[in-house]
C-alpha positions in Angstrom: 11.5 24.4 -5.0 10.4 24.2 -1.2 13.1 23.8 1.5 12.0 21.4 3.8 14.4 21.2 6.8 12.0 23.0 9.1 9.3 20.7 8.4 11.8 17.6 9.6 11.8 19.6 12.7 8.9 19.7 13.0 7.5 16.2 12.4 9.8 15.4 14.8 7.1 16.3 18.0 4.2 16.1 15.7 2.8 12.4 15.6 0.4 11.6 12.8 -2.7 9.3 13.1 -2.4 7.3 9.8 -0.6 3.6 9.2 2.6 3.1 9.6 4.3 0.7 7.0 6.5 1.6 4.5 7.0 1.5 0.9 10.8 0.9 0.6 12.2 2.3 -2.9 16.0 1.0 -3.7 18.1 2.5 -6.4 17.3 -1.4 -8.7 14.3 0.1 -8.9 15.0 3.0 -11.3 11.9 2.5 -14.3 9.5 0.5 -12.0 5.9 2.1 -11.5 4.4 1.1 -8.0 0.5 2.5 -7.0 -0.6 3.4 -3.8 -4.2 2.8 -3.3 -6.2 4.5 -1.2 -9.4 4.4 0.5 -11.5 7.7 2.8 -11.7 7.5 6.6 -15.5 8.5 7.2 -17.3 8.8 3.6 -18.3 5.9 1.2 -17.6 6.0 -2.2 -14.4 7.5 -2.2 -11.0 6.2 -3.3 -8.2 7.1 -5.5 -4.6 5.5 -7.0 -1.9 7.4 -7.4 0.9 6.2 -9.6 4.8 6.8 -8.8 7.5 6.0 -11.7 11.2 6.3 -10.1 12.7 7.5 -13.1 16.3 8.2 -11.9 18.5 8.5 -8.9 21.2 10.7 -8.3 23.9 9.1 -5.5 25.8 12.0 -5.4 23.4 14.3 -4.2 20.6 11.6 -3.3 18.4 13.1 -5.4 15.7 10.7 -6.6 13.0 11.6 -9.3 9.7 10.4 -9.7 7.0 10.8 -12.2 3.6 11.0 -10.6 -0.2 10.4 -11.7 -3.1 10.9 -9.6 -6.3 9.3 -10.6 -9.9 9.9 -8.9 -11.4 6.7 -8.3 -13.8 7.7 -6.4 -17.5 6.9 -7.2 -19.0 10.1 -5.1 -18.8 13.5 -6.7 -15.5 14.9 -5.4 -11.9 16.3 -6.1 -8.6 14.7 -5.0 -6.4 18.2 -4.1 -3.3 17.1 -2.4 -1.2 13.9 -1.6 1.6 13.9 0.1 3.8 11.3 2.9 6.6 11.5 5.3 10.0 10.3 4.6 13.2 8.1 5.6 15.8 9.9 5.8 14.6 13.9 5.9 13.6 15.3 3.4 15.7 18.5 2.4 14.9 20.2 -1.2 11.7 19.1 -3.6 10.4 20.6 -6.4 7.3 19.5 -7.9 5.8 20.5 -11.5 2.7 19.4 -13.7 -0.9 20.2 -12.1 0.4 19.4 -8.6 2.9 22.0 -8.7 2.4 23.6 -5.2 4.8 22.3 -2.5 3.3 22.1 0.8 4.3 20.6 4.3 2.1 20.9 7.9 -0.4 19.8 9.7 -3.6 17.6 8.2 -7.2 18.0 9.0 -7.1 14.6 11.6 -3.8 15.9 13.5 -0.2 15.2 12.9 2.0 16.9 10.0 3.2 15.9 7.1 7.0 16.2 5.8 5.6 16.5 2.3 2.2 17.4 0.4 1.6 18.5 -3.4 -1.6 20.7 -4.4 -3.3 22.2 -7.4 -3.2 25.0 -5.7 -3.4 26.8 -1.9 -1.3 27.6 0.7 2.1 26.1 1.5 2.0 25.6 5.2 -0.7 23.0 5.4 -1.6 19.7 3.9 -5.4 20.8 4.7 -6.9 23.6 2.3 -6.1 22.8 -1.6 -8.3 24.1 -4.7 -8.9 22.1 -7.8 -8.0 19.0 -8.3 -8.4 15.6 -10.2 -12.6 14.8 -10.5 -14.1 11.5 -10.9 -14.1 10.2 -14.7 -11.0 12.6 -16.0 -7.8 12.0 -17.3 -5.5 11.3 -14.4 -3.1 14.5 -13.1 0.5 13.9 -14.2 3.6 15.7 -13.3 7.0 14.8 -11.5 8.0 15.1 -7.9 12.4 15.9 -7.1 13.0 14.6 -3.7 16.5 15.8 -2.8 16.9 14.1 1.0 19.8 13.8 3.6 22.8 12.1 3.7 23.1 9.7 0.8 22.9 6.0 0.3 20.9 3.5 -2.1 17.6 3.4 -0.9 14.5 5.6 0.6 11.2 5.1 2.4 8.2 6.7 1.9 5.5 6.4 4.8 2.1 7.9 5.5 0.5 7.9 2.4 -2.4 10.7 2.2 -5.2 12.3 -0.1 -6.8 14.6 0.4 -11.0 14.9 -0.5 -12.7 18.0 -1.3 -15.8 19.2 -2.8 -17.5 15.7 -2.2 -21.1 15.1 -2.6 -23.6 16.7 -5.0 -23.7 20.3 -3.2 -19.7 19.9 -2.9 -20.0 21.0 0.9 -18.0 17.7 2.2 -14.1 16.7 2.6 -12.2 13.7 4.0 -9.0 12.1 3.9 -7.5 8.9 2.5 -4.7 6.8 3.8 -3.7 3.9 1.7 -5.6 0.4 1.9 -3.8 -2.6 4.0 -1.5 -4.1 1.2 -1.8 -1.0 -0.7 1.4 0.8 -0.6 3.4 1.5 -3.7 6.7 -0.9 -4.2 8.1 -3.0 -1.3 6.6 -3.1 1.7 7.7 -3.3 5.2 6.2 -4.5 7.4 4.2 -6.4 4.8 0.4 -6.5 6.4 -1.9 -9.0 5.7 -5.0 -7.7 3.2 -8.4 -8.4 3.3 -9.8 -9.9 -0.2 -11.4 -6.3 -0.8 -8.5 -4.1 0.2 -5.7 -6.3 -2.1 -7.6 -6.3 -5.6 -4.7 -4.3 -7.1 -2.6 -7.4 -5.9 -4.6 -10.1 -7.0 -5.2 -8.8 -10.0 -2.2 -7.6 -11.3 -2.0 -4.2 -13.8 -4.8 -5.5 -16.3 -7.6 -6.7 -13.3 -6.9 -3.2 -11.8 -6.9 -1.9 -15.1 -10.5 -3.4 -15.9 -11.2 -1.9 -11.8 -10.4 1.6 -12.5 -12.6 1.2 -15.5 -15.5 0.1 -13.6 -15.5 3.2 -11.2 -14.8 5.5 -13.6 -18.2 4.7 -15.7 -20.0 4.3 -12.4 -18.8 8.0 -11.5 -19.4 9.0 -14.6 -23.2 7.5 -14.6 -23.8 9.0 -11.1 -22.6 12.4 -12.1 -25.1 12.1 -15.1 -27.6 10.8 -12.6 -27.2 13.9 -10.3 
């Protein structure tokens, strides 16, 4: 369990460079899965989805538990090693478990700080350096994030959405980062920004059409790491 009080303070004179809409989570909610897509800022052929299940919501404490899966849908060699996103209202406890079982806050590689970042494995005090990872073509990383935040009420937003890329390219000497596509944010959105065809295919398509998608990069990472 990381206390994360210090990191509120700290976000607080630390702006981060990444879109700004929100994914607005309400307590009605409780067994829906949304999936943040998201793209790289400088390096084709990477992408990844990450998966959030709200499984349940404690009022009392405003303690709201989420099932994760991170998937790498990248079609470049590369590892996904952390995600993470900032948080209305404060974030005060979290504990995180399965593969991404470190719990990490600070500064990213572009500028800015995060409130919040899981990794494989590294140090705490950054959402920069993480080991490990989910690679291209394997089963997605699963595990469940406990966000215990300030004050209480019935509903949360999560902001900022990030991956981080590591290892990328066939002699692994790259890294990037990943923000989430317009339209691409996990649950509600607000504001809701208008997506290019490209950027909404999770939308248009529904689960099965980005089903079918995911499956389409996966065999064309898989055929390029065969390739390599």
């Amino acid at each position: 369990m990381k206390n994360l009080l210090g990191a509120a303070v700290l976000l607080a004179s630390t702006a981060l460079t990444a879109p700004a809409s929100a994914a607005v989570i309400t307590t009605a909610q409780i067994g829906q899965t949304g999936t943040a897509i998201f793209d790289s800022e400088n390096i084709s052929g990477l992408s990844a989805a990450i998966a959030f299940t709200l499984q349940s919501v404690n009022t009392g404490t405003n303690t709201w538990t989420f099932a994760y899966s991170v998937d790498n849908t990248s079609t470049t060699p590369s590892s996904v090693t952390i995600f993470g996103f900032n948080t209305d209202p404060n974030l005060v406890n979290v504990t995180a478990t399965g593969v991404f079982d470190v719990e990490a806050s600070g500064q990213i590689p572009t500028g800015g700080s995060l409130e919040f970042c899981a990794k494989d494995a590294g140090p705490d005090n950054n959402c920069t350096a993480g080991q490990g990872g989910v690679l291209p073509a394997s089963p997605p990383a699963t595990g469940t994030l406990v966000l215990d935040f300030a004050g209480s009420g019935t509903s949360i937003a999560l902001t900022d959405f990030y991956v981080r890329y590591q290892s990328v390219g066939i002699s692994g000497q790259l890294s990037d980062i990943g923000f989430t596509v317009p339209g691409g944010e996990p649950f509600s959105v607000n504001p809701v920004p208008l997506p290019a065809v490209g950027a909404a295919l999770p939308l248009i398509l529904g689960f099965g059409g980005y089903a079918a998608w995911r499956k389409r990069r996966k065999q064309a990472a898989a055929s390029q790491l065969v390739a390599a």
